[in-house]
C-alpha positions, 0 to 999 in steps of 0.5 A: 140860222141862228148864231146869237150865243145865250145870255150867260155865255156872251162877253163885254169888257170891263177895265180894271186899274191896279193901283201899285202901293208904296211898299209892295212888299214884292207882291205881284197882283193875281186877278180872280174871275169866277174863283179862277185865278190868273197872274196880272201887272200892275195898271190898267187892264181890260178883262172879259167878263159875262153881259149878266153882270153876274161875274165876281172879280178878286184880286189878291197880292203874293210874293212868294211867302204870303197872300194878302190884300184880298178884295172881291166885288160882283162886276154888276153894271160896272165898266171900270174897278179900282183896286188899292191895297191896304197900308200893311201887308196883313190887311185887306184891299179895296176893290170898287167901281169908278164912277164913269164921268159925262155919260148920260146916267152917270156921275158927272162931277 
């Protein structure tokens, strides 16, 4: 018996970093997966995203009045994202992969 799931629907985790601005504006960071929202912390956390590499994560910024610093990327081959909002509440934020230093095959300045 075969217990092996189909490509799209196995997991690996990714770590994610949100990085907190000076001012806040009293935002809290909501981290979208595939279009579905879901509340997080500011840090470093993991999420469970699909093996395809095919998953697009977001995360935006509210606090209660408005929602700003949107940022998307596709996880692609990524194991680690930084996310960093922008200087003022009304503009976007930056979400990238973070080179992962001494592998093999990776940037290892």
């Amino acid at each position: 018996m075969d217990t092996t799931l189909p490509s799209g629907t196995t997991k690996r985790r990714i770590e994610l970093r949100l990085a907190r601005p000076l001012l806040t504006w009293f935002a809290r960071p909501t981290v979208t997966i595939d279009g579905v929202g879901h509340p997080a912390q500011w840090g470093t956390g993991t999420w469970a995203v699909a093996d395809d590499g095919r998953t697009v994560i977001g995360v935006y910024l509210f606090n209660r009045a408005w929602r700003f610093g949107a940022a998307t990327v596709t996880v692609g081959d990524a194991e680690v994202l930084e996310y960093r909002a922008g200087a003022f509440p009304a503009g976007a934020g930056r979400l990238a992969p973070v080179p992962v230093r001494g592998l093999p095959g990776r940037d290892s300045r």
